[in-house]
PDB file of N, H, CA, C and O in Angstrom:
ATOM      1  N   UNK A   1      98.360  95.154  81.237  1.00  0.00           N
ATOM      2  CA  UNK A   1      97.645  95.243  82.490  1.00  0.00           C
ATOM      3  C   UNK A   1      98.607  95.456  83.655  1.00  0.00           C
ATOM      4  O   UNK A   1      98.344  95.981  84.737  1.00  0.00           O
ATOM      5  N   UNK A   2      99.676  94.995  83.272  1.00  0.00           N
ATOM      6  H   UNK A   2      99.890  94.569  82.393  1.00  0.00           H
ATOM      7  CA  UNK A   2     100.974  94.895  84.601  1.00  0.00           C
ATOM      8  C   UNK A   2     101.289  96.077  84.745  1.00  0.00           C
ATOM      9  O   UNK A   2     101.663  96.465  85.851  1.00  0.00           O
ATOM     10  N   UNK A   3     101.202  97.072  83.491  1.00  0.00           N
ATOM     11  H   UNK A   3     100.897  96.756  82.593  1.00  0.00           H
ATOM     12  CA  UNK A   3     101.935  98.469  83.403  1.00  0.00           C
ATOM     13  C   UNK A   3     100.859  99.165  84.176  1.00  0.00           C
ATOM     14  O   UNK A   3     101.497  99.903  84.927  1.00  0.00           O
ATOM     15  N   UNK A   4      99.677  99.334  84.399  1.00  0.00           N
ATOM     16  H   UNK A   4      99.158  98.735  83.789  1.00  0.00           H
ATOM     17  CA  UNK A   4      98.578  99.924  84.835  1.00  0.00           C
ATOM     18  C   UNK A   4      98.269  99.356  86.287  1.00  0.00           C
ATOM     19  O   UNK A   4      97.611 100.115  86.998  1.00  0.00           O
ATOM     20  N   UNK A   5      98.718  97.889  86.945  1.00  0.00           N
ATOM     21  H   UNK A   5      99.252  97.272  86.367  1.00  0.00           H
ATOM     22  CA  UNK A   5      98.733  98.067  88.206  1.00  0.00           C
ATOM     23  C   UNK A   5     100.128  98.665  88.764  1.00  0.00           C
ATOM     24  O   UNK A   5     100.106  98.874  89.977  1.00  0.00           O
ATOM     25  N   UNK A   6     101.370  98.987  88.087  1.00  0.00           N
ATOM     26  H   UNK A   6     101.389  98.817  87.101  1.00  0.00           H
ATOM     27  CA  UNK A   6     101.927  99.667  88.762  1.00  0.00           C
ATOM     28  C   UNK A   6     101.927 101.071  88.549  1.00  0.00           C
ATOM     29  O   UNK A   6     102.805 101.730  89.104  1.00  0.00           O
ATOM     30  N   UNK A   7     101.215 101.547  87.945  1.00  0.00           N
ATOM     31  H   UNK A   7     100.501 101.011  87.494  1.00  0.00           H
ATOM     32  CA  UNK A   7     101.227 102.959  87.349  1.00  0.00           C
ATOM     33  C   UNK A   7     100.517 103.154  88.707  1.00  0.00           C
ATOM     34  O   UNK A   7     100.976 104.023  89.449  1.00  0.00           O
ATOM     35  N   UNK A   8      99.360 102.381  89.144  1.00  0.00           N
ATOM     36  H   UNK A   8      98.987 101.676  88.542  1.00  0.00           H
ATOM     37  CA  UNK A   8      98.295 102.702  90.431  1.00  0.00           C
ATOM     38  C   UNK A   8      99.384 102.642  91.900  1.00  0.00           C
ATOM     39  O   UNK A   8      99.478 103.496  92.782  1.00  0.00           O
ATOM     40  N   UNK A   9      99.943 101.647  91.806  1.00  0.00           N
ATOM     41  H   UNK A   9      99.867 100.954  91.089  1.00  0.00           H
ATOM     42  CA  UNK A   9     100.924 101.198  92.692  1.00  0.00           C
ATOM     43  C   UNK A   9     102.108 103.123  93.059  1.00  0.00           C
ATOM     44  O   UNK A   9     102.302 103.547  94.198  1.00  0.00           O
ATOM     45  N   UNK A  10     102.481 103.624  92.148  1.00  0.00           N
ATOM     46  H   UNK A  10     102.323 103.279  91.223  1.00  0.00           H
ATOM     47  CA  UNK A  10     103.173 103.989  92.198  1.00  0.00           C
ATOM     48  C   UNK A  10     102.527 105.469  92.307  1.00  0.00           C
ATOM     49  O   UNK A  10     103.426 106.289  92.497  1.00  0.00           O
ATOM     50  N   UNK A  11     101.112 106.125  92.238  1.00  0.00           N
ATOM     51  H   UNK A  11     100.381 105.459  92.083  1.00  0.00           H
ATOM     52  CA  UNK A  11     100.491 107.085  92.614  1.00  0.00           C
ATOM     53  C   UNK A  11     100.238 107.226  94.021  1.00  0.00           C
ATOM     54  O   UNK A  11     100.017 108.159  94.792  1.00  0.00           O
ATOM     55  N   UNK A  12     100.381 105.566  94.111  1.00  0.00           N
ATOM     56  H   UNK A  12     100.561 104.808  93.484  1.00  0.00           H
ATOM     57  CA  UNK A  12      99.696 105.448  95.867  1.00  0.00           C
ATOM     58  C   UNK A  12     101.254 106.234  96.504  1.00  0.00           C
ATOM     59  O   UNK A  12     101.248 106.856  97.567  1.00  0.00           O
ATOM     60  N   UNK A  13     102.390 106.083  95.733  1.00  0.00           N
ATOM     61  H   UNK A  13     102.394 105.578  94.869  1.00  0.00           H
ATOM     62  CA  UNK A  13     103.698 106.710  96.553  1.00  0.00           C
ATOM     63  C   UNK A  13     104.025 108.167  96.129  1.00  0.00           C
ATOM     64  O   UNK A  13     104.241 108.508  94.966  1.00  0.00           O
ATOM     65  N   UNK A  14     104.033 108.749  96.899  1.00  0.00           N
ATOM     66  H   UNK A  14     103.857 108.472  97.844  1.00  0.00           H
ATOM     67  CA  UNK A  14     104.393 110.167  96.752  1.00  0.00           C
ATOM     68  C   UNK A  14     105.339 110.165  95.903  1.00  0.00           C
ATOM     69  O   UNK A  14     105.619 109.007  95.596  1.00  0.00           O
ATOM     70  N   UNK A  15     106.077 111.063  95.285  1.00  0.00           N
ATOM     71  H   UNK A  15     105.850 112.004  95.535  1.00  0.00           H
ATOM     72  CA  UNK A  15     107.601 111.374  95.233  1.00  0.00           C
ATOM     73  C   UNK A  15     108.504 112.089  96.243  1.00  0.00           C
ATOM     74  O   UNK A  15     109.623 111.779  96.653  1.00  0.00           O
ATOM     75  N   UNK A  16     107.597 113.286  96.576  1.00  0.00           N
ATOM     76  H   UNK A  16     106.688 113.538  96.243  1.00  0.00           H
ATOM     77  CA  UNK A  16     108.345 113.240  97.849  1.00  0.00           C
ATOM     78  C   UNK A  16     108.881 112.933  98.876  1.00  0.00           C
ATOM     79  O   UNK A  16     109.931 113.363  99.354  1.00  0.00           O
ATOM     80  N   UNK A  17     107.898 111.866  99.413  1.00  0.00           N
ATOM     81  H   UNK A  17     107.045 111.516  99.025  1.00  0.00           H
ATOM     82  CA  UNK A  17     107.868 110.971 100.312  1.00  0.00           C
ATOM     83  C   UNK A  17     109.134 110.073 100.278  1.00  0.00           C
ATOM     84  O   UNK A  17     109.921 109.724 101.159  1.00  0.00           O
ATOM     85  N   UNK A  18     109.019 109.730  98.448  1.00  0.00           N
ATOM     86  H   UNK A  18     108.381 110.014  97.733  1.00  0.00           H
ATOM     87  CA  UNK A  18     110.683 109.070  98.614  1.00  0.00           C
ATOM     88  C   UNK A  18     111.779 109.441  98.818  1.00  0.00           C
ATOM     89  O   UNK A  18     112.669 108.895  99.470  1.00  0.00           O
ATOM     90  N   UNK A  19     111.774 110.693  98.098  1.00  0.00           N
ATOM     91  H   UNK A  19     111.051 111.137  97.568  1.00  0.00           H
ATOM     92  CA  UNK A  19     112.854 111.268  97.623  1.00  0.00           C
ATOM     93  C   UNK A  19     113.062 112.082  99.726  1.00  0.00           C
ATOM     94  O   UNK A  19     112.773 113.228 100.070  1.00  0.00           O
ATOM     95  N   UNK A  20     113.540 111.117 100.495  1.00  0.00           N
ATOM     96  H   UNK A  20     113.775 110.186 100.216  1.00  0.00           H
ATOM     97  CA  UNK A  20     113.856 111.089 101.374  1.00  0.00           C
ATOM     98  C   UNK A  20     115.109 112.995 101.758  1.00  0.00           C
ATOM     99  O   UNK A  20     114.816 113.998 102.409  1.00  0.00           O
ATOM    100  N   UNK A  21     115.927 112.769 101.255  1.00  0.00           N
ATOM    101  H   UNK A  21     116.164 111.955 100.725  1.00  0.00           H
ATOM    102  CA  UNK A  21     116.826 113.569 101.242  1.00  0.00           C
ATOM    103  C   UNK A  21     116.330 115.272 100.632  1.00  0.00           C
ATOM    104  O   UNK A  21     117.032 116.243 100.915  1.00  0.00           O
ATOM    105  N   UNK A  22     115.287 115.387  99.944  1.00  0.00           N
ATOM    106  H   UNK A  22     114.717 114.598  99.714  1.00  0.00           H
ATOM    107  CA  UNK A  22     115.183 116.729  99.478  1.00  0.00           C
ATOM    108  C   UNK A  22     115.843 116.954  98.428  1.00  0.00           C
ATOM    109  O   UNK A  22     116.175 118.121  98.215  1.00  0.00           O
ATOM    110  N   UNK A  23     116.188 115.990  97.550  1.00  0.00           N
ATOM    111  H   UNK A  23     115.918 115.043  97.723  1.00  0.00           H
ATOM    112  CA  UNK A  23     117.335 117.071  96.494  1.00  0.00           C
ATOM    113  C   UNK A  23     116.587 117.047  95.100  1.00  0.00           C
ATOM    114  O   UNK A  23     117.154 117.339  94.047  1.00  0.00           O
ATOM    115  N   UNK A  24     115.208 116.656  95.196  1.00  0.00           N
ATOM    116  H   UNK A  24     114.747 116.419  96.051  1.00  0.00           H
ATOM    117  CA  UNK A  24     114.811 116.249  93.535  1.00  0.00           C
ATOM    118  C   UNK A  24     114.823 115.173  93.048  1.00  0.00           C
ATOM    119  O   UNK A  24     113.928 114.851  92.266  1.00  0.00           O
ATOM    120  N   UNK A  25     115.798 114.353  93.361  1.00  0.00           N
ATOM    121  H   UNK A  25     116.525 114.614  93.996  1.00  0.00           H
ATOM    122  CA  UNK A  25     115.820 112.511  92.882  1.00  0.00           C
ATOM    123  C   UNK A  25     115.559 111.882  93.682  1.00  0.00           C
ATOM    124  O   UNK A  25     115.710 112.054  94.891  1.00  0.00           O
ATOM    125  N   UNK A  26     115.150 111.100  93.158  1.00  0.00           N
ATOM    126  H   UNK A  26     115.027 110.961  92.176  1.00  0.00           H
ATOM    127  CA  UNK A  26     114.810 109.490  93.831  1.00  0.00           C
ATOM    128  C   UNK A  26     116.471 108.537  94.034  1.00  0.00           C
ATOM    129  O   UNK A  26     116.687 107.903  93.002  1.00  0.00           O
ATOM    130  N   UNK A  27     117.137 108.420  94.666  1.00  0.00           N
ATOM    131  H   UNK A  27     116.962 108.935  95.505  1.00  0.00           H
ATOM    132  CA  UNK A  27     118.036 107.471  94.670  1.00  0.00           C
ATOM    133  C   UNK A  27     118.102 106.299  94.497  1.00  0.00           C
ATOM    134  O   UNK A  27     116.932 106.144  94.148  1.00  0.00           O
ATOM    135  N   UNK A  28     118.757 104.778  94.430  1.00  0.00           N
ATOM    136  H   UNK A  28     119.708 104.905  94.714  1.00  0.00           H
ATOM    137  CA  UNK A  28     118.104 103.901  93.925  1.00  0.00           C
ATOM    138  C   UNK A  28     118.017 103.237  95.691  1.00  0.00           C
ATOM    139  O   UNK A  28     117.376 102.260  96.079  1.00  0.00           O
ATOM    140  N   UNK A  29     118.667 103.922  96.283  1.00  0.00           N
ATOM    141  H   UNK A  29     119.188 104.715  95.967  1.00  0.00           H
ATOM    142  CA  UNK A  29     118.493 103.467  98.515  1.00  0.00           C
ATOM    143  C   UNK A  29     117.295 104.118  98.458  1.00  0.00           C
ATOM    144  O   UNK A  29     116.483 103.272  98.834  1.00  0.00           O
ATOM    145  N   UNK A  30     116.581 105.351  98.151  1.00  0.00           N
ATOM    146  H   UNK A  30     117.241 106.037  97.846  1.00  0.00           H
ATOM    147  CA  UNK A  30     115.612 105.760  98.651  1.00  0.00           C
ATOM    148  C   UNK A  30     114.500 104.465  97.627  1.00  0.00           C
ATOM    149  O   UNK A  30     113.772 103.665  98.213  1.00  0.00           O
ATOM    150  N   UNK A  31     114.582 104.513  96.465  1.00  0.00           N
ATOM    151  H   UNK A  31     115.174 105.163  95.988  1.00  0.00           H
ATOM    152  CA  UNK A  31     114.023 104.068  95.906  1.00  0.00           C
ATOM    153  C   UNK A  31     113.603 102.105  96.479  1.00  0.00           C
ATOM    154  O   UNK A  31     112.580 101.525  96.116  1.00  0.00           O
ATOM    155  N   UNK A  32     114.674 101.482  97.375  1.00  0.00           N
ATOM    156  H   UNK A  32     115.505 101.954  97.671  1.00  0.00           H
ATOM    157  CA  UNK A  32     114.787 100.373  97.532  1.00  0.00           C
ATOM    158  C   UNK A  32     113.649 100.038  98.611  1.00  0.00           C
ATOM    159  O   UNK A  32     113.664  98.912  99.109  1.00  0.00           O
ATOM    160  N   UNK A  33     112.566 101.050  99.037  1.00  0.00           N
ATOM    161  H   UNK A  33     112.554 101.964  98.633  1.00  0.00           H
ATOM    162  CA  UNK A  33     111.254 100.881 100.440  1.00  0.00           C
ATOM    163  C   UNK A  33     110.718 100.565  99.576  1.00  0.00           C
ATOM    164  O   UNK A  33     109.831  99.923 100.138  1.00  0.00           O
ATOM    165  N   UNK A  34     110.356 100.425  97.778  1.00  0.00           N
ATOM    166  H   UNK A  34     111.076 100.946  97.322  1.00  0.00           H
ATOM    167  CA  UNK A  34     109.404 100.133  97.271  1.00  0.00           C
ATOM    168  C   UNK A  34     109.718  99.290  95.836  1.00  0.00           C
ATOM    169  O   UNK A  34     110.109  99.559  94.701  1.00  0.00           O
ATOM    170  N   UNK A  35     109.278  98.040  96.644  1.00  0.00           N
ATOM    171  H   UNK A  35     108.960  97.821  97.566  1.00  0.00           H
ATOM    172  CA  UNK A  35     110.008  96.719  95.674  1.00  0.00           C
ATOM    173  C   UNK A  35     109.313  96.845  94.275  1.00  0.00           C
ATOM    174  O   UNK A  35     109.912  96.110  93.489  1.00  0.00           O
ATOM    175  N   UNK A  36     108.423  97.406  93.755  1.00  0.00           N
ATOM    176  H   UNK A  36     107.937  98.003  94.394  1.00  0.00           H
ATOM    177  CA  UNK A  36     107.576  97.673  92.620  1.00  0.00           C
ATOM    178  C   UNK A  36     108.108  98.892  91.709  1.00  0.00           C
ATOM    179  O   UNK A  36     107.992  99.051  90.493  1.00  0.00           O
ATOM    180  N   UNK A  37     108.728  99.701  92.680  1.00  0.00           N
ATOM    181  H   UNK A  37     108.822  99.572  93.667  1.00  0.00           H
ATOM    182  CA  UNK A  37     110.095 100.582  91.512  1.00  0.00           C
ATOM    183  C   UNK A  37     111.153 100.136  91.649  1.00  0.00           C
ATOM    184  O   UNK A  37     111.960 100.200  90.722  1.00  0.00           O
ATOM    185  N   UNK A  38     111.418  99.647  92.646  1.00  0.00           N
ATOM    186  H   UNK A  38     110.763  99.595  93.399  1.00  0.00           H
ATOM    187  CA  UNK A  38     113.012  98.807  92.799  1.00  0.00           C
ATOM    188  C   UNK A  38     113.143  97.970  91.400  1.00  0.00           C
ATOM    189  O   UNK A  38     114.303  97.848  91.007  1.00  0.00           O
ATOM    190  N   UNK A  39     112.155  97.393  90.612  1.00  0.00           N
ATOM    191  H   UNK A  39     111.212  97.493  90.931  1.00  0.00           H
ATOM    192  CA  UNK A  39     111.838  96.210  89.341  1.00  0.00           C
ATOM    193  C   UNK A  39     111.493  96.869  88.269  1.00  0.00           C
ATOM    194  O   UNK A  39     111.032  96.342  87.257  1.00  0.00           O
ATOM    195  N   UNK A  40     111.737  98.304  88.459  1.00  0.00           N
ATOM    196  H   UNK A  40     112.111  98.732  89.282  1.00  0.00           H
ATOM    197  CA  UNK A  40     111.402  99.505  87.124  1.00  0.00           C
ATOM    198  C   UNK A  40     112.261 100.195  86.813  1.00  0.00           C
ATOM    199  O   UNK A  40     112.357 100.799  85.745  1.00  0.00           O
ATOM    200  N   UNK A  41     113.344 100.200  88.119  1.00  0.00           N
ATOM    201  H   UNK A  41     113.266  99.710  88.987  1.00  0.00           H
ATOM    202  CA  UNK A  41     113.713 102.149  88.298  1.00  0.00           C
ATOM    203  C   UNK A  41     115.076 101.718  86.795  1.00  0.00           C
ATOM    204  O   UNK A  41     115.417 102.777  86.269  1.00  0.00           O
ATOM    205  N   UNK A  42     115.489 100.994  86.414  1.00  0.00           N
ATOM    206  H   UNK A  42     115.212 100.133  86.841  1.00  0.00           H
ATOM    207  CA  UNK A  42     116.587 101.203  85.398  1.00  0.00           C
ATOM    208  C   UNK A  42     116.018 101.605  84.308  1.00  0.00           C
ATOM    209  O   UNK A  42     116.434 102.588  83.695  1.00  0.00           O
ATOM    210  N   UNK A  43     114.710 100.704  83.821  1.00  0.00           N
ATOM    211  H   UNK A  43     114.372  99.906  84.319  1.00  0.00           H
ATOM    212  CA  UNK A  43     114.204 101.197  82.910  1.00  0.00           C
ATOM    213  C   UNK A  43     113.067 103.051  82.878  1.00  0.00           C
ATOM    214  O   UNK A  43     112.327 103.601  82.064  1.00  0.00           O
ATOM    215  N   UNK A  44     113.437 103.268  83.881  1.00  0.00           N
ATOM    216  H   UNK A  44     114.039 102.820  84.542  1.00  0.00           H
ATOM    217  CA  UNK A  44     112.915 104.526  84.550  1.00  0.00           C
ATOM    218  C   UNK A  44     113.990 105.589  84.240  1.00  0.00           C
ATOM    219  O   UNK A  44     113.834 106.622  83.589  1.00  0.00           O
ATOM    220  N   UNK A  45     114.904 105.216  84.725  1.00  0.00           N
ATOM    221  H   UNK A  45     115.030 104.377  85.253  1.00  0.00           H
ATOM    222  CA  UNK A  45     116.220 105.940  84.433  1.00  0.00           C
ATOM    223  C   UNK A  45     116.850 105.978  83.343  1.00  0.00           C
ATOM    224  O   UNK A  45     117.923 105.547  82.921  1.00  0.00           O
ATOM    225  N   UNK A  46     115.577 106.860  82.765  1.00  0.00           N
ATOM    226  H   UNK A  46     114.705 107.210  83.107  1.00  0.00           H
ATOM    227  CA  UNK A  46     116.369 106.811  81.317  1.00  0.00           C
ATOM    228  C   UNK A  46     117.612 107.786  80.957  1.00  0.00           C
ATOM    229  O   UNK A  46     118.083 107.766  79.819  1.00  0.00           O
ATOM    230  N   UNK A  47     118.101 108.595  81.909  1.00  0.00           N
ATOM    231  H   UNK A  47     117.719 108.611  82.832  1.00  0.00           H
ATOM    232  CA  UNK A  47     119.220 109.575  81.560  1.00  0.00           C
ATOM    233  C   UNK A  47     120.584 108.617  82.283  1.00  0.00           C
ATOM    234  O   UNK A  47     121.734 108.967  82.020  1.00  0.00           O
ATOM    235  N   UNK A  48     120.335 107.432  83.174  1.00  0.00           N
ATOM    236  H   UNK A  48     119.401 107.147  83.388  1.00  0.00           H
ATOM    237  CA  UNK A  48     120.774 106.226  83.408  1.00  0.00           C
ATOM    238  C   UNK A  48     121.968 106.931  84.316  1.00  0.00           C
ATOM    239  O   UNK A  48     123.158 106.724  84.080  1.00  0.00           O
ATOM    240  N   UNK A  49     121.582 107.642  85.200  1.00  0.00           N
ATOM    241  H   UNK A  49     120.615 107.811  85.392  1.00  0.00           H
ATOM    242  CA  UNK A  49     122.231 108.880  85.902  1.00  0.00           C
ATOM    243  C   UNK A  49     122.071 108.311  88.025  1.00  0.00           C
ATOM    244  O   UNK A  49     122.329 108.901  89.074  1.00  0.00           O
ATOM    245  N   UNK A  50     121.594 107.097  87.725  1.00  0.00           N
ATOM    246  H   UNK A  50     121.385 106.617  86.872  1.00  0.00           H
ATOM    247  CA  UNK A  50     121.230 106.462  88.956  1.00  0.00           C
ATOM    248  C   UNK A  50     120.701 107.288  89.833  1.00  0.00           C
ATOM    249  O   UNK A  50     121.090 107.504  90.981  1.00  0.00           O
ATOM    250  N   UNK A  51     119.609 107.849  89.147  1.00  0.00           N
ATOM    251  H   UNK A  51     119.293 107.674  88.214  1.00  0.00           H
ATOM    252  CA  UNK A  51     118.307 108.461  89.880  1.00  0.00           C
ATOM    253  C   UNK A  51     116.965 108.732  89.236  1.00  0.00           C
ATOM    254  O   UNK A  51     116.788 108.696  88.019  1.00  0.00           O
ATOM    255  N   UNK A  52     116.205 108.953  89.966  1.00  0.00           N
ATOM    256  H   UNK A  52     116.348 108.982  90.955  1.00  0.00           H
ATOM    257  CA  UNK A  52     115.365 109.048  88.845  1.00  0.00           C
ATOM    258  C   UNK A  52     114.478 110.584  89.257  1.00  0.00           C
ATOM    259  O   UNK A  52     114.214 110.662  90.457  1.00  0.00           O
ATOM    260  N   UNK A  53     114.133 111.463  88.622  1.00  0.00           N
ATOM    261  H   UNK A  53     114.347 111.400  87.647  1.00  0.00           H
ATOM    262  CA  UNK A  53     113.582 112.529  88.578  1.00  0.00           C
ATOM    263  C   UNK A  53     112.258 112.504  88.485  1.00  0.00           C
ATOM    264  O   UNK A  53     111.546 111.637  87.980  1.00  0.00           O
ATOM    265  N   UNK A  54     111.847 113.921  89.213  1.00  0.00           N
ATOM    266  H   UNK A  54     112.427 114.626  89.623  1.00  0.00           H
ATOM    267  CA  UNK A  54     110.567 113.904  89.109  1.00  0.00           C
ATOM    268  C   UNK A  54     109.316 113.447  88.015  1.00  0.00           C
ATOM    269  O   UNK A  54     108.195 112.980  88.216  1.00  0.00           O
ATOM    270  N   UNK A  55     110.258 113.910  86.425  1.00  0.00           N
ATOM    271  H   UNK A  55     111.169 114.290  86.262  1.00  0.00           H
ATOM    272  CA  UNK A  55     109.774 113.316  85.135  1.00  0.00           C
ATOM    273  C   UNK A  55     109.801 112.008  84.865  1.00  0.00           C
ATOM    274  O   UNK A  55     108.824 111.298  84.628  1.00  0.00           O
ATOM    275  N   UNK A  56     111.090 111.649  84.908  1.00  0.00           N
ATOM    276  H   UNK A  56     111.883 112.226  85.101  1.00  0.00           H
ATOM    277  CA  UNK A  56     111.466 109.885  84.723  1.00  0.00           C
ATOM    278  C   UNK A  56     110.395 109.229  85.698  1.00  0.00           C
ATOM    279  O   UNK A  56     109.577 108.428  85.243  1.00  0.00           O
ATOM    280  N   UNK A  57     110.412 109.685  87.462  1.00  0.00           N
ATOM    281  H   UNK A  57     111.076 110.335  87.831  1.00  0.00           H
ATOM    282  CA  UNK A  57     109.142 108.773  88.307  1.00  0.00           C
ATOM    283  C   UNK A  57     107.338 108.728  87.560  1.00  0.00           C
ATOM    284  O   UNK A  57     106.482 107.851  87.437  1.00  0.00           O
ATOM    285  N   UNK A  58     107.428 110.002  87.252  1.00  0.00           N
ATOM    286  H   UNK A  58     108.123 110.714  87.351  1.00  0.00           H
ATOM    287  CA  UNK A  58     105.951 110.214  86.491  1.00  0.00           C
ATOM    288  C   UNK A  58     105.194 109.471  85.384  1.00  0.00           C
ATOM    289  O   UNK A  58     104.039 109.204  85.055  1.00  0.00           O
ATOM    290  N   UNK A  59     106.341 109.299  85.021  1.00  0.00           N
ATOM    291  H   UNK A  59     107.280 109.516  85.288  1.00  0.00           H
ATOM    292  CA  UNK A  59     106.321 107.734  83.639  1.00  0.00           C
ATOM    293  C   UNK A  59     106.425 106.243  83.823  1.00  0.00           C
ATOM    294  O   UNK A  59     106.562 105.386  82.950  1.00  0.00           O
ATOM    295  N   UNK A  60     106.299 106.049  85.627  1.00  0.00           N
ATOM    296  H   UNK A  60     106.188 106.745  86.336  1.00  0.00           H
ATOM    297  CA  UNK A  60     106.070 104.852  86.145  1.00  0.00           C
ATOM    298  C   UNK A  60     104.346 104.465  85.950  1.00  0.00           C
ATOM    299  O   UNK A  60     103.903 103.393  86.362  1.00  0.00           O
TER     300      UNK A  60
END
């Protein structure tokens, strides 16, 4: 049930919106406005590349 209120949680956030800078990733500073991926994004980051991509965010 936890995985499905943040799956909702995390539609409500753009990606773009985060991905502050324009380059395609999420950083884990851009990522830090939203304490509900801030508590995901490692296990998000699965190429563990300290970002997370448009694919890796989609699987939140």
């Amino acid at each position: 049930m936890a995985l499905a209120s943040s799956s909702a949680a995390f539609a409500a956030t753009d990606f773009d919106t985060l991905d502050v800078d324009g380059n395609g990733a999420i950083s884990q500073a851009e990522a830090s406005v939203d304490a509900s991926l801030m508590s995901q994004f490692t296990e998000l980051d699965t190429d563990q590349n300290g970002e997370l991509s448009k694919a890796e965010f989609s699987k939140a």
